[in-house]
C-alpha positions as YAML, in Angstrom:
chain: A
units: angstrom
residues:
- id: 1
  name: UNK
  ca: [56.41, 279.79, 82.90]
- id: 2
  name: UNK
  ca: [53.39, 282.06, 81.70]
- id: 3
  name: UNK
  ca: [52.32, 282.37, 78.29]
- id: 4
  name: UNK
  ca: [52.19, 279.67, 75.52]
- id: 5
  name: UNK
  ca: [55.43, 278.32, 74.95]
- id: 6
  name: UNK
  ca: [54.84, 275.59, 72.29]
- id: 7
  name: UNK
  ca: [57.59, 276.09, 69.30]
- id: 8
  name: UNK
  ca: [55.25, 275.88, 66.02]
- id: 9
  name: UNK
  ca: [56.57, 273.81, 63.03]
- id: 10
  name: UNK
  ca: [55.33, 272.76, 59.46]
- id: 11
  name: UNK
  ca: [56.46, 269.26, 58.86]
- id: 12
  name: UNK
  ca: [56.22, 267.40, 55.86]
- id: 13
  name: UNK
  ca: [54.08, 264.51, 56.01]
- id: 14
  name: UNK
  ca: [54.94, 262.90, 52.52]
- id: 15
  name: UNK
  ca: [57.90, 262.05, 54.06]
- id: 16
  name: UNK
  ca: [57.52, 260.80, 57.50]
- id: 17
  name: UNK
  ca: [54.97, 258.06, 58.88]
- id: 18
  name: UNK
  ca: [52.23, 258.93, 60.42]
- id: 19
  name: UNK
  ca: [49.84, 256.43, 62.87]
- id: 20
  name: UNK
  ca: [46.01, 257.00, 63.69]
- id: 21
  name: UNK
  ca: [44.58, 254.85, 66.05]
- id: 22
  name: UNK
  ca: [40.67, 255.39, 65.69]
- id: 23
  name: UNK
  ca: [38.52, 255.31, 62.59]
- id: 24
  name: UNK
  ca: [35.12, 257.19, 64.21]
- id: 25
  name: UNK
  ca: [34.20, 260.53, 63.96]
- id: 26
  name: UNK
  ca: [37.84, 261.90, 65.91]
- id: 27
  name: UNK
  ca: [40.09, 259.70, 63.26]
- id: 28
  name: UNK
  ca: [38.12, 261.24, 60.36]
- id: 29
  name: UNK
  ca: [38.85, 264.30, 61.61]
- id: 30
  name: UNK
  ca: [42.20, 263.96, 62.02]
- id: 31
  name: UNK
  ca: [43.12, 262.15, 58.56]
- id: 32
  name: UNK
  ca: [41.39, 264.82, 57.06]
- id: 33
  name: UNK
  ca: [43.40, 267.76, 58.35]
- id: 34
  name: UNK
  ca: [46.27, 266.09, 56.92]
- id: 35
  name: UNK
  ca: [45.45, 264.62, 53.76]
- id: 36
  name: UNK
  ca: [43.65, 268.14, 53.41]
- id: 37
  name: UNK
  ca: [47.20, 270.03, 53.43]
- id: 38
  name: UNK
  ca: [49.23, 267.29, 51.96]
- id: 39
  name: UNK
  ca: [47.50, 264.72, 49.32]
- id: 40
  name: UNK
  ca: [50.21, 262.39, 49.28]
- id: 41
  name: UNK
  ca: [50.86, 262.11, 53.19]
- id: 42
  name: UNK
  ca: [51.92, 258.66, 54.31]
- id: 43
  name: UNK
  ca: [49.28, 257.29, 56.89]
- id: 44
  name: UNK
  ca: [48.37, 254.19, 58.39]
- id: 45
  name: UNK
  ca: [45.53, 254.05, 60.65]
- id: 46
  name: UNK
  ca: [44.43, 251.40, 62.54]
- id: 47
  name: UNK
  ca: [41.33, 250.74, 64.32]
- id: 48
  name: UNK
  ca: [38.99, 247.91, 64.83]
- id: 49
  name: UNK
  ca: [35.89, 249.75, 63.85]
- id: 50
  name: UNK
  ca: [36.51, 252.05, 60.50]
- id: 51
  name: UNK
  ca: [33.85, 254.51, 59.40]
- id: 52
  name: UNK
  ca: [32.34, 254.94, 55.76]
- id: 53
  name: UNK
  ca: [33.89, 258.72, 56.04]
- id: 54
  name: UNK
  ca: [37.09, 256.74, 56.63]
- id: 55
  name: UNK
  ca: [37.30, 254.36, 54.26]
- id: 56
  name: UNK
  ca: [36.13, 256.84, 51.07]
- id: 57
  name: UNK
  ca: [39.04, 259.46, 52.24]
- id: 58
  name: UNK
  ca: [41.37, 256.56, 52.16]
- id: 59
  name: UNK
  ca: [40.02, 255.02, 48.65]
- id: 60
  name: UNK
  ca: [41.05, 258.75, 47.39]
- id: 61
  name: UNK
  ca: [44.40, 259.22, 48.95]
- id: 62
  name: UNK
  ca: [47.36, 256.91, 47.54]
- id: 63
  name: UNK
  ca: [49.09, 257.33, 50.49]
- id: 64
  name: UNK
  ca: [46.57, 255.90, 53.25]
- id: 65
  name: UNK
  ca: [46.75, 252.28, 54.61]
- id: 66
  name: UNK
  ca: [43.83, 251.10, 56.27]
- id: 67
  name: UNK
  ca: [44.21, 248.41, 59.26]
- id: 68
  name: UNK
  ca: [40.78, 246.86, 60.31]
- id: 69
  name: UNK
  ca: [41.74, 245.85, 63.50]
- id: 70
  name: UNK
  ca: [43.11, 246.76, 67.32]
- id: 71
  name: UNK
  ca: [45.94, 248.01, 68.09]
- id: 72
  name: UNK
  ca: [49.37, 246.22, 68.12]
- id: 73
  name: UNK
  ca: [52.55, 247.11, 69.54]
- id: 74
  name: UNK
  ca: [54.06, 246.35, 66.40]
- id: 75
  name: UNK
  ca: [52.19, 249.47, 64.60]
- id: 76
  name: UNK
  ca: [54.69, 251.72, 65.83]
- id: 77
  name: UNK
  ca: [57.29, 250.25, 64.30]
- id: 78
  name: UNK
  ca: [58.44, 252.92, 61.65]
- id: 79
  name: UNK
  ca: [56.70, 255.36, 62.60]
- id: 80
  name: UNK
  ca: [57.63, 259.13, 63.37]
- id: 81
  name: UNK
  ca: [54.52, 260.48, 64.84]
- id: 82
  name: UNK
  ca: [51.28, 259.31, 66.36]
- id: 83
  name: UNK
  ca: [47.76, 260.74, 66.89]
- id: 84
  name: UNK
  ca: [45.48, 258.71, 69.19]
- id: 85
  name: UNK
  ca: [41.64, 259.50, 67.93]
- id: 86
  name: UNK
  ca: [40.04, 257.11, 70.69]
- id: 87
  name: UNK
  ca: [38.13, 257.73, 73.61]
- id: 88
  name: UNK
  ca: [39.75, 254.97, 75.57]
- id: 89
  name: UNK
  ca: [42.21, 257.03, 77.87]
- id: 90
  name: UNK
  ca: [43.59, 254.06, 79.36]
- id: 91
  name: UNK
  ca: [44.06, 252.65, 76.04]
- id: 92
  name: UNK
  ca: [45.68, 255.83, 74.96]
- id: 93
  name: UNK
  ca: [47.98, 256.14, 78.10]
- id: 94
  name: UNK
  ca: [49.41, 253.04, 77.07]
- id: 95
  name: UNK
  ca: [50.06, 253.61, 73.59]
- id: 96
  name: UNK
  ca: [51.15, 256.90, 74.39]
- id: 97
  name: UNK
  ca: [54.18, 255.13, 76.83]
- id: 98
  name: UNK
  ca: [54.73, 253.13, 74.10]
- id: 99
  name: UNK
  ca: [55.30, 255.40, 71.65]
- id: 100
  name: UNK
  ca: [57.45, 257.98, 73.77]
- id: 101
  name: UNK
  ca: [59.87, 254.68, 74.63]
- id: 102
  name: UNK
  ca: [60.50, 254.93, 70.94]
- id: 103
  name: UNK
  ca: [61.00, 258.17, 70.38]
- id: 104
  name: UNK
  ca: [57.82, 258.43, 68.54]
- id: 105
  name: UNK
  ca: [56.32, 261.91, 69.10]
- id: 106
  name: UNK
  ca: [51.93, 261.72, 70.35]
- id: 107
  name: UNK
  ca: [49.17, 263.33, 70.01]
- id: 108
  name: UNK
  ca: [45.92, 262.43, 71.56]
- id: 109
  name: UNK
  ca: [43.07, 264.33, 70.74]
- id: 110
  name: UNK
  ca: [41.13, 266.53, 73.47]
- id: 111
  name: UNK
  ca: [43.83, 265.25, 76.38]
- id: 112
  name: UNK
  ca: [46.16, 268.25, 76.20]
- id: 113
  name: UNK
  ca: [47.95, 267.11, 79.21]
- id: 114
  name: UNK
  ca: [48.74, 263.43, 76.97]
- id: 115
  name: UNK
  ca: [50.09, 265.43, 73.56]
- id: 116
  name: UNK
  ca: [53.88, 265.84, 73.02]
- id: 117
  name: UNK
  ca: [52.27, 268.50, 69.85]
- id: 118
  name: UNK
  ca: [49.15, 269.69, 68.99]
- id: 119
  name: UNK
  ca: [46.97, 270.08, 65.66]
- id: 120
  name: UNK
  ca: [46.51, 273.59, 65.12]
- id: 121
  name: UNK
  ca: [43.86, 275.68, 63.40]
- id: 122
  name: UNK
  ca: [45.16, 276.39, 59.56]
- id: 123
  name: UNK
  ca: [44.59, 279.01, 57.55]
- id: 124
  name: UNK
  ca: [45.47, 278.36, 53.76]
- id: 125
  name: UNK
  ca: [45.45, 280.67, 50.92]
- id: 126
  name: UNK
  ca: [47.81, 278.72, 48.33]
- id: 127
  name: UNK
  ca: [51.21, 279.03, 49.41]
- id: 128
  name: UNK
  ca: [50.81, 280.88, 52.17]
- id: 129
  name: UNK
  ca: [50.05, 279.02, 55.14]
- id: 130
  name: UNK
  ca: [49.24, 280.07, 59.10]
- id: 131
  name: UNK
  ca: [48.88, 278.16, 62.09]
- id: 132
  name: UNK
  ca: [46.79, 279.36, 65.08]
- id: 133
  name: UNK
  ca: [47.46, 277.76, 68.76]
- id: 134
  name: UNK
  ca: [45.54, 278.48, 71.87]
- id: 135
  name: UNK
  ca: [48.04, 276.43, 73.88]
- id: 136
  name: UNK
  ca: [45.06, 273.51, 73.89]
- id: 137
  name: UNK
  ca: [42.89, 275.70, 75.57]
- id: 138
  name: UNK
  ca: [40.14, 276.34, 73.15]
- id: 139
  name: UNK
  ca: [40.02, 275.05, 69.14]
- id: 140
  name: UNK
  ca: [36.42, 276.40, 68.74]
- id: 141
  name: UNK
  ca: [38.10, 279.87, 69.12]
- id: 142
  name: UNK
  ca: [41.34, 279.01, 67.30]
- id: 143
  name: UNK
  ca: [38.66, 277.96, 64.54]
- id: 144
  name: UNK
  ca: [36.86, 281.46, 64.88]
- id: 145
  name: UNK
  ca: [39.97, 283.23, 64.70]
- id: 146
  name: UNK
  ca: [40.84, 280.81, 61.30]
- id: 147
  name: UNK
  ca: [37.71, 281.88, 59.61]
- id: 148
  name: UNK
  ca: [38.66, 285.47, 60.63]
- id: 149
  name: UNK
  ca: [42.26, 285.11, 58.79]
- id: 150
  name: UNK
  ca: [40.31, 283.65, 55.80]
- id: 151
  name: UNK
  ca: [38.02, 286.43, 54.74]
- id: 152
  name: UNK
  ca: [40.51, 288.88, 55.27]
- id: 153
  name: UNK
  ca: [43.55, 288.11, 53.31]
- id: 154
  name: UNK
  ca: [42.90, 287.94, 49.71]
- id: 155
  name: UNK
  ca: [43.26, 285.24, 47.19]
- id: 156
  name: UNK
  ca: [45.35, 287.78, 45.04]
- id: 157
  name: UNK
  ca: [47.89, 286.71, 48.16]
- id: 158
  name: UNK
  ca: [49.49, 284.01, 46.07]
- id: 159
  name: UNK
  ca: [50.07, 286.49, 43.15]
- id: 160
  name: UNK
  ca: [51.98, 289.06, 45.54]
- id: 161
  name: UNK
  ca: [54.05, 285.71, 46.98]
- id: 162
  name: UNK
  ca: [54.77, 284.49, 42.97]
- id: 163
  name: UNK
  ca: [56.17, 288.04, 42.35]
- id: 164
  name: UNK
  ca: [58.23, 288.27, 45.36]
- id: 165
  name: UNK
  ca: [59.92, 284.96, 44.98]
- id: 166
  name: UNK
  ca: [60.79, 286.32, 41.37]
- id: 167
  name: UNK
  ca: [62.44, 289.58, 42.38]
- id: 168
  name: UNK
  ca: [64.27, 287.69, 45.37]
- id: 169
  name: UNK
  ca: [66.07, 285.39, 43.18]
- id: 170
  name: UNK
  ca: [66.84, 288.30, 41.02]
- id: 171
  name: UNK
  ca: [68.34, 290.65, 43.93]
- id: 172
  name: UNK
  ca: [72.23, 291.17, 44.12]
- id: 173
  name: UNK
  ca: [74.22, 291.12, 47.13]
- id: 174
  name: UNK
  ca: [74.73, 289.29, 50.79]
- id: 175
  name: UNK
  ca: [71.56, 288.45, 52.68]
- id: 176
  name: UNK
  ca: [70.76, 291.07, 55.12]
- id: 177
  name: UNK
  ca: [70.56, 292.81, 51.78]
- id: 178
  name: UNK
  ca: [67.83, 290.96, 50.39]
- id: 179
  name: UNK
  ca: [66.11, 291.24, 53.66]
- id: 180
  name: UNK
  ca: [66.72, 295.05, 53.49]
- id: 181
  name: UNK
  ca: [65.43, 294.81, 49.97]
- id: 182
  name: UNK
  ca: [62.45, 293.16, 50.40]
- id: 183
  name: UNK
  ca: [61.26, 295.01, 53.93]
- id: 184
  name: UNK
  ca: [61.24, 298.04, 51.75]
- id: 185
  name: UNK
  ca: [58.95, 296.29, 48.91]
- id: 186
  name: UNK
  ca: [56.39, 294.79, 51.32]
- id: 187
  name: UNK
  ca: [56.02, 297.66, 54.23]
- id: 188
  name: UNK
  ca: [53.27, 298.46, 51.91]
- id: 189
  name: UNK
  ca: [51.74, 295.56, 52.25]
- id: 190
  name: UNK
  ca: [48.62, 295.80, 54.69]
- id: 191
  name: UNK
  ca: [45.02, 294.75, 54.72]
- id: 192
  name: UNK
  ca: [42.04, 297.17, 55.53]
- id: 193
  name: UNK
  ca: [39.77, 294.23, 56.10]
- id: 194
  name: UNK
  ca: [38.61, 294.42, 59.70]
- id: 195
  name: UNK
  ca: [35.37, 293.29, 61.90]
- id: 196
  name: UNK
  ca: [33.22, 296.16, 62.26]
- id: 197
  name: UNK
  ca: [32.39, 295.45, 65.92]
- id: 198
  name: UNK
  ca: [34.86, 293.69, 68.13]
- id: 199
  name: UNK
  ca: [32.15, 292.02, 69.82]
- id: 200
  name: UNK
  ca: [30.67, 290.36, 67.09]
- id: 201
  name: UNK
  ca: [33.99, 288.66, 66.69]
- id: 202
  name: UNK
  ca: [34.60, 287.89, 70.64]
- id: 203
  name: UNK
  ca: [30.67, 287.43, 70.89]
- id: 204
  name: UNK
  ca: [30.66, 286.45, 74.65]
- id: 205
  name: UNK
  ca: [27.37, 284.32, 73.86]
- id: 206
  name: UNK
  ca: [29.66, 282.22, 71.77]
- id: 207
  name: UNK
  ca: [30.81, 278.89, 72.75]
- id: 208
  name: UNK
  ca: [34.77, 279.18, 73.55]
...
């Protein structure tokens, strides 16, 4: 099947459990992204060497157990998903196995052909919320693309959103009315902001 099929999702992670196995550089990374969009996201990450980067994120999120240690078996137990940050495939193979036996859903970073999801590129302007994908192929240009999206939609964003939620609770009548409704409000709704030279966008001299 051609193209990218992945199904994108936002899930809530105050409310499941999330594992990290790995507390270097890759396990940094990865708490971060998620404690970045949710604060209070349940986490336990284990690892038997845990960074300073690590352990100061943690201190700071109320939400974040810390597990000084290797990995156990039992430290799936509970939990709904799991992102390997080690660069031990063997090590994440097995874990991996482990974890799909439970019904546990994996992700193991830069091994596309080990993730059951992947961590996309986010772009964030208050309520408003986009993920990029390039099917695993290439973050640095899901990244580029990211810092594109972020430039050119404007703070004011989460004004426009406030008002819209107001006059949608306000609207009369069945729901393909409201949609009706509200297509008519926002067809006006574009942004002028564009790159001035495609190529300095898609710079071929970029890293991809």
């Amino acid at each position: 099947m051609d193209g990218n099929t992945l199904f994108p999702i936002f899930l809530k992670p105050d409310q499941i459990n999330t594992l990290i196995v790995g507390g270097g550089f890759v396990g940094y990374e990865k708490l971060s992204a998620i404690i970045n969009n949710n604060p209070l996201a349940r986490i336990t990450l284990v690892a038997d060497y845990i960074s300073d980067d690590v352990e100061t994120m943690a201190t700071n999120s109320p939400n974040v157990k810390l597990i000084k240690r290797k990995f156990f078996i039992t430290d799936l137990k509970g939990q709904r998903l799991v992102i390997l940050a080690t660069n031990d495939r063997p090590l994440n193979e097995r874990i991996a196995k482990f974890a799909r036996r439970e019904g546990i859903l994996v992700n193991v970073a830069d091994t596309p052909d080990l993730c059951d999801f992947y961590l996309g590129s986010i772009v964030k302007k208050g309520d408003l919320k986009i993920a990029i994908s390039t099917n695993g192929k290439s973050p640095t240009l899901a990244k580029r693309i990211r810092m594109y999206f972020e430039e050119a939609i404007p703070d004011s964003i989460q004004s426009v959103m406030d008002q819209l939620q107001i006059l949608r609770s306000r609207l009369k009548g069945d729901f393909a009315f409201k949609v009706e409704a509200l297509n008519k409000l926002t067809e006006t709704l574009t942004y002028q902001n564009k790159v001035d030279d495609h190529e300095q966008f898609f710079d071929a001299k970029q890293p991809v």
